[in-house]
N, C-alpha and C positions, 0 to 999 in steps of 0.2 A: 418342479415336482421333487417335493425334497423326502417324500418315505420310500422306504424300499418294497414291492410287490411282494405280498406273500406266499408261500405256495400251498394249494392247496392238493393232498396228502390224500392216493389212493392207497387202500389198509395195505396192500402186497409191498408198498413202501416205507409202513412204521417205524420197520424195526433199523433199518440204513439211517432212514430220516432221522427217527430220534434220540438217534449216538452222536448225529452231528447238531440237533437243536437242544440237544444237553448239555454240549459244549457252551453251545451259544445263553444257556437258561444260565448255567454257571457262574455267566460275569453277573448276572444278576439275582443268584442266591447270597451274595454276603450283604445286600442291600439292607439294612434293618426296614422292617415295618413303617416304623415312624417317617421316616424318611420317603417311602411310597403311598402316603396313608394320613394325611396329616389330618382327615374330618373326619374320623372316627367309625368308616368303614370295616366290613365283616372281611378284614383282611390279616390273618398272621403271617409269620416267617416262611411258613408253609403252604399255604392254601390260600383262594381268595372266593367266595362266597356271589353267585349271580341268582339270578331267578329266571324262572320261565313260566310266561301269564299265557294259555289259550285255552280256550273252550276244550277239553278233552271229554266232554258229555254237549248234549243239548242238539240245536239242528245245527250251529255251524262247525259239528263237532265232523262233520264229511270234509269239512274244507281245512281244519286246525293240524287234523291231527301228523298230516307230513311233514306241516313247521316244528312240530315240538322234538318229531325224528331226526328230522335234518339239523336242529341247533342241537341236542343231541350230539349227534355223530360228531358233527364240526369240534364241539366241546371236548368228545371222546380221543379224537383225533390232535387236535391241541394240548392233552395232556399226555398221551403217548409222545410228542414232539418235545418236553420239555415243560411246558405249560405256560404262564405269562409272567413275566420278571420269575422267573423260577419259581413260582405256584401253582401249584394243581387248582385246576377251577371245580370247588363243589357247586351243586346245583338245588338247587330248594325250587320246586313246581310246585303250582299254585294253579287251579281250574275254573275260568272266570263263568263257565257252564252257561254258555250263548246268552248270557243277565246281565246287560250292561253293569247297573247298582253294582251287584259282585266282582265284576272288574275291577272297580276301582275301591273298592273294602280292601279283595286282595293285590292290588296296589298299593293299596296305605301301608297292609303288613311287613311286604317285603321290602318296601323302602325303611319305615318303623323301626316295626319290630325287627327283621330280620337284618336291614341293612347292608343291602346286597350292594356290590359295586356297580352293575348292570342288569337292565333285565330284559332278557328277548320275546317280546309278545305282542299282542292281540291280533286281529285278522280286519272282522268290519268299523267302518270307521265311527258306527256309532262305541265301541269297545274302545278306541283310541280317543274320541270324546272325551269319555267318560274316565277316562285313568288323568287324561292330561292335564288340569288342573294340580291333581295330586302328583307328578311328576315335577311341577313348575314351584308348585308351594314345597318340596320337601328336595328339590336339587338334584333328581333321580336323574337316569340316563335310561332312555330306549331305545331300540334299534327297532323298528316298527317294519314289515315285510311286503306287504299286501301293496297291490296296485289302489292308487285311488283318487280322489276329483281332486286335489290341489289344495289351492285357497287356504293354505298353512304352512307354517314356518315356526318351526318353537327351536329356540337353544336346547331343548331337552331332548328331542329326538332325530338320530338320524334315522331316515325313509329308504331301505333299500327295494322297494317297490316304484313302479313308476307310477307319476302321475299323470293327471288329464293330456297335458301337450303332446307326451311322448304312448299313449295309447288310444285316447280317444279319438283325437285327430288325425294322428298317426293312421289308425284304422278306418276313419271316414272316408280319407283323403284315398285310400288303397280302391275301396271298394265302387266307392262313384266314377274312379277312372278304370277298374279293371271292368266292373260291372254296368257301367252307364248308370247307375243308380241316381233318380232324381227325387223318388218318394222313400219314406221311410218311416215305418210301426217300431216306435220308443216302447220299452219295457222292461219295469225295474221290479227289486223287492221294494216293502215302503220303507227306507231307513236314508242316511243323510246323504251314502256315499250313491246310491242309484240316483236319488234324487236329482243331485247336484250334478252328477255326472251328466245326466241327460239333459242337464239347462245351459250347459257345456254345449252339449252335441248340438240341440236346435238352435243353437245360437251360429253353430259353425256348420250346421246343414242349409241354414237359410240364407245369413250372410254373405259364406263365403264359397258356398258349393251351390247358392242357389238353387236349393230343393226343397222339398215341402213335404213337413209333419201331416201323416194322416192318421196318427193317432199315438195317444201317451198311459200308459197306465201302468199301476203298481200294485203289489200285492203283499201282506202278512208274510210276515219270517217265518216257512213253517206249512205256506198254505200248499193245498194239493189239490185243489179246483181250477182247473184252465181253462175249461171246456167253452166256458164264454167268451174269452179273450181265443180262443181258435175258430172260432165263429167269424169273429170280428176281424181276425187277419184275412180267413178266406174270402169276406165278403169286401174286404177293403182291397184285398190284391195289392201290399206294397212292394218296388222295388226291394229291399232290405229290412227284415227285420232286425232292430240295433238291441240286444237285449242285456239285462244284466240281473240275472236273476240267482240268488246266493242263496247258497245250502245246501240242504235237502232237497227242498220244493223244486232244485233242478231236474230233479228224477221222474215225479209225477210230469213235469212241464215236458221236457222232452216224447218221455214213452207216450203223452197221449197226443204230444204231435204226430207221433211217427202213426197213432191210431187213426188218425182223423187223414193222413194220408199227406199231411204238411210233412215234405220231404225235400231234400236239395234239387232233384231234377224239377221241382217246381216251387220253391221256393227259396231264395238266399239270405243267408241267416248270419248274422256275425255277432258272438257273445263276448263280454267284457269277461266273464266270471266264471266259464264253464273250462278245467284246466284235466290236466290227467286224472286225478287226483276224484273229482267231482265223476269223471266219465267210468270210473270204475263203479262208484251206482249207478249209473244210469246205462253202459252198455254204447259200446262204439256206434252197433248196429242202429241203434236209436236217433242220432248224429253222423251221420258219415255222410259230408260231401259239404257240412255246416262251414264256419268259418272260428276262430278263436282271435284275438290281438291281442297278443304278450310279448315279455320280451325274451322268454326261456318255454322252448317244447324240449322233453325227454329225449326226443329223435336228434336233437344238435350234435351236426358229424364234426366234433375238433375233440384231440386230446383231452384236453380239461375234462370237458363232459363226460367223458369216456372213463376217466379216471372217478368220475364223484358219483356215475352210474353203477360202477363194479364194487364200490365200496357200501352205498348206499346198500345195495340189495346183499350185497355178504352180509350187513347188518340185520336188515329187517323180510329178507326172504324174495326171492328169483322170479317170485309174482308182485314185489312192489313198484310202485309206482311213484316219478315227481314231477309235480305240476312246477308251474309262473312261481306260486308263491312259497312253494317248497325248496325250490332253489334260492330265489331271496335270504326265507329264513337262514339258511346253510351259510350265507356272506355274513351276518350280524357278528358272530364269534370272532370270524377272520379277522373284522374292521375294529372290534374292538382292540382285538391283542394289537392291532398293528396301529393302533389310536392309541394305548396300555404304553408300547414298548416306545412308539417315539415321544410321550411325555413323560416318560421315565418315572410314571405315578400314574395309583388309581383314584387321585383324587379327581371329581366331575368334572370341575370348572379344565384341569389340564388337560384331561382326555375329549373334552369338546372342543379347546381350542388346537388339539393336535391334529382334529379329523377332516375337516378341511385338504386337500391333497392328497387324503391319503388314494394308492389305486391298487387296484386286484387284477394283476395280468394273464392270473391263472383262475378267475372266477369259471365257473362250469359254460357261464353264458358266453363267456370272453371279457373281453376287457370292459372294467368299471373301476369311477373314481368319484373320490367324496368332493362334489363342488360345497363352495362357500354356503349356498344356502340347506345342507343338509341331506339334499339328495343326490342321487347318481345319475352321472352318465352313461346312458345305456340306450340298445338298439332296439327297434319295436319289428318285430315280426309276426306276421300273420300263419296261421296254421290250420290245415284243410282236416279236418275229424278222421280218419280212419275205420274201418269194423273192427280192428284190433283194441282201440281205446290209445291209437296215438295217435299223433300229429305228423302229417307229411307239411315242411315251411315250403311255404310258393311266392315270403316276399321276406327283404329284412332292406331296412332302413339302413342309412350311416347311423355314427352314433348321434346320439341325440342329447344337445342341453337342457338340460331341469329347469323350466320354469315356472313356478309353483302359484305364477299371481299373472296369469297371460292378459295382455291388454285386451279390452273388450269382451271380455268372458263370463264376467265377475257380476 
């Protein structure tokens, strides 16, 4: 493990912090340009140029918008420390407005036109689709957040999100043996990442847990009609419903559970996709006693947390909230500068080949590290809904390895 952990910086520590990573920016302000810079990156003596792609309109605009605060902040806080090789990070936001097509237009540009050295974004995996080609044809770098089914691996992006092994299974395995769970009602939005996910699940409900689907369905990005689909829970009675349903449409889906009287003392429910973040439209009370599997709840009692929760809310106000994926986002800045600083350039090809090992000991979640394929090491815990709109954790894994192409899954 040859990089050094970064630290990551509550605000009441700025100003200490960034007398001594001023120091440290110092050795690398006499660096010229050229010399950090050799493919023609939006990088001067001064400054160094990122982007940031999410939905800030549309429906996944409930789930976006605490990734683009939290990279934000992380950015903010990074340049209060010094900045990266002694460069202030400007930031150019781009709003892929829940349209995949627009993801990846506004991909072109800020790779293009803008030539950003990095860019922190998208959420659904159909968003991360749709950019990645243009990532791959133009040598871009992404730091991608979101939890999601696998079955990928590009030199172009690291995943600080986890994927299928360390959530989906992670969380079957919890709940068949906490709960005896032998049946199970699959339910997705209709898009790549629910989809896959749940071919994932019944693959590893059936096989390897030996239990049985009693029903699968999916629904429009957007939709706000459940009413059928709670018919069809009640009359099927599964152990567990496994859901993953993204957006908006988690608001209507919940409250008219809680209408129709689907509630935890009679029904157990475990979401892929319902995080703090999402619970703040939909209302604790609407979910309390549900189940979540992520690897980051707001409620995590360790320093770190503590420091990126007092910071966070000094920033954006004493009623905000962060989910799975807003924590994520907050890592992408980190791993960059600390991918930046141990290739001693912002050129892609060395900031990819530096990421690899790099680790975060003072990440919010705890400790995470960049394995060889892109993704992190990191711990899956399950979290029990709240009436508050938090999470009390009632399980966490060791850490867990990334494996992005699980045998027999595929």
């Amino acid at each position: 493990m040859d990089s050094q952990p970064i630290r990551l910086l509550p605000r009441r520590l700025a100003v200490g912090a960034a007398a001594l990573s001023l120091l440290a920016g110092s050795l690398f302000s006499h660096v010229a340009s050229a010399e950090v810079n050799t493919t023609g990156l939006a990088v001067t003596d001064s400054e160094v140029t990122v982007g940031i792609l999410h939905s800030a309109t549309g429906t996944m605009a409930i789930s976006e918008t605490g990734s683009i605060q939290a990279e934000r902040l992380a950015i903010e806080q990074i340049n209060a420390s010094g900045g990266v090789l002694g460069r202030q990070i400007k930031v150019i936001q781009e709003d892929g407005a829940s349209d995949w097509p627009t993801f990846a237009e506004k991909a072109r540009k800020l790779l293009v036109g803008d030539k950003v050295a990095t860019v922190f974004g998208c959420w659904t995996s159909a968003s991360r689709k749709a950019v990645l080609p243009v990532f791959e044809k133009e040598n871009g770098l992404l730091y991608y957040p979101t939890f999601y089914e696998g079955l990928e691996q590009s030199k172009n992006v690291i995943y600080t999100g986890q994927e299928a092994t360390q959530q989906i299974l992670a969380g079957l395995d919890w709940v068949a043996k906490e709960k005896g769970a032998k049946t199970f009602y699959l339910l997705g939005s209709d898009y790549i990442w629910p989809r896959t996910s749940m071919k994932i699940a019944r693959k590893h409900i059936e096989n390897v847990l030996g239990g049985k689907v009693v029903g699968e369905e999916y629904y429009p990005l957007g939709n706000t009609q459940f009413g059928s689909l709670i018919n069809k829970i009640k009359l099927r009675k599964p152990d567990v419903v496994f859901a993953a349903v993204v957006g908006g449409s988690n608001v209507a889906f919940y409250k008219q559970m809680k209408a129709a009287g689907v509630t935890a003392d009679k029904q157990t429910l475990l979401t892929l996709s319902v995080t703090e973040d999402e619970l703040l439209g939909i209302g604790g009370e609407n979910m309390a006693g549900f189940y979540a599997s992520m690897k980051y709840f707001q409620s995590l009692d360790n320093p770190n947390n503590a420091a990126f929760v007092e910071a966070f809310k000094a920033k954006y106000g004493k009623d905000a909230v962060i989910g799975d994926v807003t924590q994520a986002a907050y890592l992408g800045p980190w791993l960059w500068k600390a991918a930046v600083e141990k290739a001693g350039s912002f050129d892609i090809d060395k900031v990819v080949a530096a990421s690899p090992g790099i680790e975060l000991d003072t990440a919010p979640e705890g400790y995470v590290k960049v394995h060889d394929n892109h993704h992190l090491w990191s711990k899956t815990r399950i979290g029990e809904v709240q009436k508050d709109g938090q999470f009390k954790v009632v399980f966490e894994s060791d850490l867990i390895e990334p494996n992005p192409f699980p045998e027999g899954y595929q």
